[in-house]
C-alpha angles and dihedrals in degrees: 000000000000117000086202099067119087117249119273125203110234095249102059085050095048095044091050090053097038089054084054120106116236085249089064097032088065089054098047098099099049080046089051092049094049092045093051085053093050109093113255118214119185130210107185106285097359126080114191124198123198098223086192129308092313115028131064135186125213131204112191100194101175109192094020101299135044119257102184132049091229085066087070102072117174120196096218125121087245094056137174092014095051126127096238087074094057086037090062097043098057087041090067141081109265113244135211112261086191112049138211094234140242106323084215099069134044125259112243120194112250115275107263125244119276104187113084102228087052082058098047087048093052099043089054092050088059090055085060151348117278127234081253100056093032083055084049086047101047083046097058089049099055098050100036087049079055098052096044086049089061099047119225090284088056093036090101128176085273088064111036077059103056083043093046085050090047090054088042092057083045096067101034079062095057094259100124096156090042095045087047089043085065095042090066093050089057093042090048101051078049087062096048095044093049099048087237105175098224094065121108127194086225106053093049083055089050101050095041082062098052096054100045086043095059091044095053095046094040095078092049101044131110133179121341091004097053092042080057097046091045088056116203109260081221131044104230116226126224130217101254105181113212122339141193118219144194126193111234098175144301123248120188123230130230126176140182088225089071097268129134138159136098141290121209119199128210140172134207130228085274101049102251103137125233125196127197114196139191108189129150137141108316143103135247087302089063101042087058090042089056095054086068087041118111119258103254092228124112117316097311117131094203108133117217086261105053092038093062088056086039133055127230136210119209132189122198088026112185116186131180121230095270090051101265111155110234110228098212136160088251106052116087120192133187130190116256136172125296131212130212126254092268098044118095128282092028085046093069095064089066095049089064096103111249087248098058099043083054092051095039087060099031085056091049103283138114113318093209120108118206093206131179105210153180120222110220100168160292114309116202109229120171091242085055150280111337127195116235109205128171118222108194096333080318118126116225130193111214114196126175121258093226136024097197103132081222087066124089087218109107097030093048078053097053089048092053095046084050095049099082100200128142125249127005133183108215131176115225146170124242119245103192114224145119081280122057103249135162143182102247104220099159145019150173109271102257090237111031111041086195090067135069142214125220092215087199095042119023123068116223119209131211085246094062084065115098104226098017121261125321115201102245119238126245104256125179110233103243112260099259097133092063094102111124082236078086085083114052085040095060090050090064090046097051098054095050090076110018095047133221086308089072095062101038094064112107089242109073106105126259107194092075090088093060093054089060107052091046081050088057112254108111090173103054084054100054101039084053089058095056093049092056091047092045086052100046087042113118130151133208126212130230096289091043096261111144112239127215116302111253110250101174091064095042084056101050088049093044085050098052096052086047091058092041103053088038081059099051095044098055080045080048096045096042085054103056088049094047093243134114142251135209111180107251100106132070123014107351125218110250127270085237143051097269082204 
């Protein structure tokens, strides 16, 4: 994936591939490597690709992504059907075909039906799926089973596009968390393919589970569930009235879609958190710029920055259901004055017990931890330094957000491990797991505990510590991930990216199974046999001949590991930080038997 590429929407990439012949098909990968390596010059909406001395390749992207497959021209003597057009397209980031809207005025639900027999119609599809949304569904499974089946290093352009036109059909039927559930995946297997530095194994597990889960619950779902499992392609944005808002910090974003900017968050007298964003195509450049933009809100010329030191009062507020501060015509914001973390009201998000903030996101709520902290040392992890810091005889793990060396993120960390002060709040973000671990996104300033530091966006200098640096000590992280779930885990992962092939050689040990189960978890045990066995099956027809692998088995029984293991660990998790879990949060087990 080439962020230099302009965004393109999954259709036009599906419908480039799937107007290739097999000869060329077979080619698209080694195209999509030699295009990545060609030189990219933009000229505003244009970006133009020297193919080689006498060809060139155009991408027209009004409006920031290309939306039709005739804004992709390529100068060779086989155009259009060339490969260097479906080249480009999978070379590039995937875009929203559905977006998210101006973020100048404020997103509105749909108006609701006002015919009788549309609202009839309506009301019966929320009692079930459709013949429609049960055939998308069936689509996305199938070619996200296929792509998990191949691994990421398997997962080739063919195959991001039959999953890309699955997730298109997906949201022509209605589907649109199901049809951006499989746009991560894509994006994710990009990101993988690619060595961005921003991909994580986890995350593209993750998200792989998230996809075939929807896609296994949707054909059985009524009512609520099935209104959750369809998504809503807008957020839809409430009237507020007038609020009163303090800034808490500002954290950049940086995602492997293409995708870069900044997030402020801010709190009211009673505690509820706000965000304003500003996030649009970009890299890491333009995840540091945003944080000196100014907030999109009102007439206010407060910049990300300045606002989560400041405060802000808005009129005419409107907020969607996650806190995003709608930017209408109609909303008018002014600065105010700001407090610092100790100072009341900010001072009441740090007197909610560690347990209960834990058990409060593991259960669907917010992921942020407003932690108050001391910081013991540097632990050496093989991703990098990591800060151990003890929260009230409770050991906690610190890791950087972001690992982008244009980020302040792990240096700001080192600095802080080295600082040897005494207490600190932080705010943090929960990483669920048999350890407690969070993401560190803010802190008190070392030396003035009236200040903060913006660990994402602010840069911290030796000179900020009382008392200079003091080299941090090696430490061992506590053995917290020794847990036999580590099995059965590493299974799932593995065959993220190595694909079905990894688990069906004779080696892997079987007696994997049987630890568990002394361990146990029978379950676990059982659930990472059947993975092994889904992976190694492979029938023969009547002259010998071996016949396609079944990926359809191999990713229910991948599914169901995945949810198991996701399930253990937030008990896990909720365990180690003394909080409890029930369940409602994070990827959820199926409606229905997966087996």
């Amino acid at each position: 994936m080439s962020p230099d590429l302009p965004p393109v929407v999954p259709s036009v990439t599906a419908e480039l591939v799937g107007a290739l012949p097999p000869r060329l098909r077979k080619r698209l990968d080694a195209g999509v490597t030699k295009l990545v390596a060609r030189p990219a010059v933009r000229d505003g909406d244009t970006v133009r690709i020297a193919v080689d001395d006498d060809t060139d390749l155009v991408l027209h992207a009004p409006g920031g992504a290309v939306t039709r497959a005739d804004a992709i021209r390529c100068g060779c003597l086989l155009a259009p059907d060339c490969l260097h057009r479906a080249a480009a397209a999978s070379a590039a980031p995937v875009a929203d075909e559905a977006p998210a809207g101006d973020p100048e005025k404020p997103e509105t639900p749909d108006e609701p039906e006002t015919a009788p027999a549309a609202a009839a119609e309506a009301e019966a599809e929320d009692d079930a799926a459709n013949a429609g949304r049960r055939a998308a569904a069936r689509a996305v499974s199938d070619a996200a089973a296929a792509v998990l089946a191949a691994g990421t290093d398997g997962a080739g352009a063919v195959l991001q596009a039959e999953l890309l036109h699955a997730a298109h059909t997906a949201r022509l039927a209605g589907l649109p968390r199901l049809s951006a559930a499989a746009v991560a995946v894509v994006t994710g297997v990009r990101a993988a393919r690619s060595g961005d530095p921003g991909y994580r194994l986890t995350d593209l597990a993750g998200a792989l589970a998230g996809v075939l889960g929807v896609a296994h619950r949707l054909p059985h779902a009524t009512g609520p569930e099935l209104t959750d499992l369809r998504g809503t392609a807008r957020q839809p944005y409430r009237p507020d009235g007038s609020l009163r808002l303090y800034g808490l910090f500002s954290e950049p974003v940086l995602t492997a879609t293409g995708y870069a900017g900044a997030v402020t968050w801010t709190a009211d007298a009673e505690g509820r958190l706000y965000t304003v964003s500003d996030v649009a195509p970009g890299g890491p450049a333009r995840a540091t710029g945003a944080a000196d933009r100014a907030v999109r809100i009102g007439d206010t010329s407060l910049t990300h920055r300045e606002l989560s030191r400041a405060g802000l009062a808005v009129s005419g507020a409107t907020v969607s259901p996650t806190g995003r501060l709608g930017a209408g015509a109609g909303v008018r914001a002014v600065r105010a004055s700001g407090v610092a973390w100790r100072a009341e009201p900010l001072d009441r998000l740090w007197a909610v017990p560690a347990a209960e903030q834990v058990s409060r996101a593991l259960n669907g709520g917010r992921d942020l931890l407003f932690l108050e902290v001391t910081p013991v040392g540097a632990v050496r992890e093989t991703a990098g330094d990591c800060l151990l810091a003890d929260c009230d005889g409770l050991s906690v793990l610190l890791t950087t957000a972001h690992d982008d060396p244009s980020l302040p993120c792990r240096e700001n960390l080192r600095l802080l491990a080295a600082a040897g002060r005494g207490r600190l709040r932080i705010v943090a973000r929960l990483v669920p797991g048999p350890f407690p671990r969070a993401l560190l996104l803010a802190a008190e300033h070392p030396a003035d505990p009236d200040a903060r530091v913006d660990l994402g966006l602010d840069r911290l200098q030796h000179a900020d510590l009382p008392g200079g640096v003091v080299a941090p000590p090696d430490r061992v992280l506590p053995a917290g991930d020794e847990a036999p779930l580590h099995l059965l885990r590493r299974r799932v992962h593995q065959a993220v990216s190595g694909g079905r092939r990894v688990l069906a050689f004779a080696g892997d040990r079987p007696g994997d199974g049987a630890r568990l189960r002394r361990a146990g978890l029978a379950t676990a045990g059982d659930l990472l046999d059947d993975l092994h066995a889904a992976a190694a099956d492979r029938s023969r027809d009547v002259f010998g001949r071996l016949l396609p692998a079944d990926t359809d088995r191999f990713g229910r029984s991948w599914l169901a590991a995945a949810v198991y293991t996701d399930a253990v660990e937030r008990a896990l998790c909720a365990d180690a930080w003394g909080a409890t879990a029930t369940g409602a949060g994070g990827a959820r087990p199926p409606a229905t038997p997966i087996h």
